[in-house]
C-alpha positions in Angstrom: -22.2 -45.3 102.4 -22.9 -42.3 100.8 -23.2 -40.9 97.4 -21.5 -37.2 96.2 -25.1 -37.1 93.7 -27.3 -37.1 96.6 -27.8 -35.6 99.8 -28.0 -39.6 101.4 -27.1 -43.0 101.3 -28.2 -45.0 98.1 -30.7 -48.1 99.1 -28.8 -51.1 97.1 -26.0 -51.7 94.9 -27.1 -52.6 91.1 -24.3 -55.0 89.3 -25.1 -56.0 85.9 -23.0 -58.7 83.7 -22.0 -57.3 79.9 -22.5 -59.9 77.5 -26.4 -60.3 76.8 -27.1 -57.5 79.4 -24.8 -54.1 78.3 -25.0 -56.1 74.8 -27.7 -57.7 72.6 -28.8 -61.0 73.5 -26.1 -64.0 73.7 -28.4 -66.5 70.8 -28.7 -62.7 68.7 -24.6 -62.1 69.1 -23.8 -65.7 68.2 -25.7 -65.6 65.4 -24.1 -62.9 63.5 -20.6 -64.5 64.9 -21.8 -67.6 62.8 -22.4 -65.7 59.9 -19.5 -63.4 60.0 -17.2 -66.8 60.1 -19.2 -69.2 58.1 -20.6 -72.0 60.1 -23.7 -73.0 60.7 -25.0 -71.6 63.8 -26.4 -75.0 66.0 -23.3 -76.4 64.8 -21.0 -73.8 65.9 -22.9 -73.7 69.5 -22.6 -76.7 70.1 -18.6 -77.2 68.7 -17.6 -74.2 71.1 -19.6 -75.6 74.8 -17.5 -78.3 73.9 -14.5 -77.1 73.7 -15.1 -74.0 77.1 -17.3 -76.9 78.9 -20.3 -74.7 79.3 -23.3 -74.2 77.1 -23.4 -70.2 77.9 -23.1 -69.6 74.0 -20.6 -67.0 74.4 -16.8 -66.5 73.6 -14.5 -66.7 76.5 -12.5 -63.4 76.5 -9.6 -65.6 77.4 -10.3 -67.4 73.6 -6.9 -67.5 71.8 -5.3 -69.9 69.0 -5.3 -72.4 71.0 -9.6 -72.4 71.7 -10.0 -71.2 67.3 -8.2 -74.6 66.7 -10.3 -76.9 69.1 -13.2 -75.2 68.1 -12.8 -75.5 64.2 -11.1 -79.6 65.2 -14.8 -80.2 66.8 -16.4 -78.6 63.7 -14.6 -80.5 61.1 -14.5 -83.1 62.3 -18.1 -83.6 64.0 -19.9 -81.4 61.7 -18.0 -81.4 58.1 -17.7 -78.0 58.3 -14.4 -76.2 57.9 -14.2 -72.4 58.8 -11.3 -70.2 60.3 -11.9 -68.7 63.7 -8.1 -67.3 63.9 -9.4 -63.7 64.5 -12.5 -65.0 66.4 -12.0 -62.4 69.5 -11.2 -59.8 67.2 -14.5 -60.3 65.2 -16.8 -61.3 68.6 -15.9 -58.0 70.1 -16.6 -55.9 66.8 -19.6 -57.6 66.5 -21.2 -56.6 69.9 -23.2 -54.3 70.2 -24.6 -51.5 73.2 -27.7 -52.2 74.4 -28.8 -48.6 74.5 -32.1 -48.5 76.5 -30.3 -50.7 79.0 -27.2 -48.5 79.0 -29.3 -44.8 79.5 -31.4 -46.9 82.2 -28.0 -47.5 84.5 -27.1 -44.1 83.3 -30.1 -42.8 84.8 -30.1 -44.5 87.7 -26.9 -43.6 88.7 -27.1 -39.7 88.6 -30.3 -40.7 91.3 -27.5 -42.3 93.4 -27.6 -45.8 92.9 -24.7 -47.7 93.3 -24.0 -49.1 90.0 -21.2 -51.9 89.5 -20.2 -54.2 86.6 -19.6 -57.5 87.4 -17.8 -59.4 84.6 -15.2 -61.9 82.8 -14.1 -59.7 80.6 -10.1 -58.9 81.0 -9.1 -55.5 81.6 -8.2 -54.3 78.2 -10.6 -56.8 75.9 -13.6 -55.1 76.5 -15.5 -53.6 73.4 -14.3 -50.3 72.2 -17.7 -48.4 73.4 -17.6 -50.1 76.9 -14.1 -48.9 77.5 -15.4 -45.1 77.0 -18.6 -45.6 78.6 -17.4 -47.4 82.0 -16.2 -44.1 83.7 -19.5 -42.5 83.2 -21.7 -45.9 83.8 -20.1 -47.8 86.7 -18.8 -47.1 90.6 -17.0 -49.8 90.6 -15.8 -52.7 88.3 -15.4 -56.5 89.4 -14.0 -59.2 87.6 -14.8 -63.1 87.5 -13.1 -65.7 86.1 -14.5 -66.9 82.7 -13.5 -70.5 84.0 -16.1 -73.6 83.9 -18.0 -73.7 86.9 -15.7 -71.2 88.0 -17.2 -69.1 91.3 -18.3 -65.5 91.7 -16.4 -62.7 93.2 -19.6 -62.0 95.3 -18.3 -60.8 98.3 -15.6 -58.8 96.5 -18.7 -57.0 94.9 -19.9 -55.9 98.4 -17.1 -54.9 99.6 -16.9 -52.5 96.6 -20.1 -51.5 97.1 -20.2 -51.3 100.9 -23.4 -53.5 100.9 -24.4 -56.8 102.4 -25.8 -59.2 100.1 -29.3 -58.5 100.8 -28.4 -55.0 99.6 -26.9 -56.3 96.4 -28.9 -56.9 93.2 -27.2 -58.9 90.3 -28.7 -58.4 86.5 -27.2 -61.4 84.5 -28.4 -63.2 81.2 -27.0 -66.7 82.9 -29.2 -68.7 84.8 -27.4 -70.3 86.8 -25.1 -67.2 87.7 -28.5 -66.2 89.2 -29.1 -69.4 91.4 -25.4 -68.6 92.7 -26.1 -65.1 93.8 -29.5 -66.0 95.0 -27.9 -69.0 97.4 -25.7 -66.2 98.8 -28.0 -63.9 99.8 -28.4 -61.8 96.2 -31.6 -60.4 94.9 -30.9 -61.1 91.2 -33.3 -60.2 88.1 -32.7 -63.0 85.6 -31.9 -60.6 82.4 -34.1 -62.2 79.1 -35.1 -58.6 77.6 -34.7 -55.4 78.1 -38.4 -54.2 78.9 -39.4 -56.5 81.5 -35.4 -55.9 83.0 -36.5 -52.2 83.6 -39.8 -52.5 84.9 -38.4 -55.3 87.4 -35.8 -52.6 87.9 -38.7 -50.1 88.4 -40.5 -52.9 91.0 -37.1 -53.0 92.9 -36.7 -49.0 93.5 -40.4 -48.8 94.6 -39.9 -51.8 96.9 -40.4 -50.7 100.6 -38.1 -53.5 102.1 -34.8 -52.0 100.6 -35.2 -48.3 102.1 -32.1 -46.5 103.5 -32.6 -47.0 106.9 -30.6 -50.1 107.4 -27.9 -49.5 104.7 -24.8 -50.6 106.1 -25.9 -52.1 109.2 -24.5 -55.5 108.3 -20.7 -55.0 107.8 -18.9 -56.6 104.8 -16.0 -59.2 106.1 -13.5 -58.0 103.8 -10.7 -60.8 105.0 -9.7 -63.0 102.2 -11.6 -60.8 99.7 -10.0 -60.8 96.2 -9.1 -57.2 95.9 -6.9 -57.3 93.0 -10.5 -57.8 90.9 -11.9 -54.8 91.7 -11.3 -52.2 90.0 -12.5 -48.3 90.5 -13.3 -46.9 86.5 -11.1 -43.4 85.9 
């Protein structure tokens, strides 16, 4: 696969997940969400893993009246504390934030011809306001997972969007075990805790000998049964 920036084929595809990666830190986000509604933040953790049956700390994007009236059941009712999350997607989203140095990085990296992808749960449509302008200019390709509890990743959709076999693909994600996934399938993966030690393991990976060009592509992607209808190509 080549690459219209460069005069040859890029040496690996780059996907990175949004929340805690493109944004500040999940524990940083949730505690302004907790602020901004009222609740106290353990409590509010805690209330909200029960109710999406994972302790990722985040809002689903699929969140509706439905999740805002479990969510304030557990906290009353566990917790004594009575808040209104009715416009909790409304005030999640307007409460992230770009993680800039993160952002110019992929920015960068891309103009060098690196294949970069964004591999997330958030619905077409409910992303924040700044990642809707900036995906065009950021991303090759988008992918989207489903938000779902132990829910699988669109791995080998991301491939074949990227024309890479999984040795080839690198995944940046905030969630652990997201990581162990893509590192059973054959992903390199750079487990996403701060920005500064992302980039310089990003800066290890480009220097890396092992991931030249030469053998780009030699490993073809099985596309059959390959979610299509999840990837998506940014105008």
């Amino acid at each position: 696969m080549t690459d219209d920036r460069n005069s040859g084929p890029t040496p690996f595809a780059l996907w990175t997940d949004c929340t805690g990666v493109l944004t500040q830190p999940a524990a940083e986000l949730l505690r302004a969400f907790a602020d901004r509604v009222g609740a106290p933040g353990h409590a509010l953790r805690e209330a909200m893993a029960q109710v999406s049956g994972e302790r990722g700390g985040t809002l689903p994007p699929d969140a509706g009246a439905a999740w805002s009236a479990a969510v304030e059941a557990v906290l009353e009712h566990e917790y004594g504390v009575v808040c209104d999350l009715s416009r909790a997607q409304e005030i999640w989203l307007d409460l992230c934030r770009p993680n800039r140095a993160w952002i110019d990085r992929l920015a960068q990296l891309r103009t060098e011809g690196v294949f970069v992808g964004l591999l997330t749960d958030l619905p077409d449509g409910r992303e924040p306001g700044w990642l809707r302008l900036l995906a065009p200019l950021l991303f090759d390709a988008v992918v989207r997972r489903s938000s779902a509890a132990g829910a699988g990743l669109p791995l080998r959709a991301a491939q074949a969007a990227a024309g890479r076999s999984a040795a080839r693909c690198v995944l940046v994600d905030a969630s652990e075990v997201r990581g162990a996934r893509a590192r059973a399938a054959g992903w390199r993966t750079i487990a996403f805790r701060d920005t500064a030690s992302a980039l310089a393991e990003v800066g290890r990976l480009l220097d890396t000998e092992d991931i030249g060009a030469e053998d780009i592509d030699t490993e073809d992607v099985d596309t059959e049964h390959i979610d299509t209808e999840a990837i998506a190509v940014p105008a």
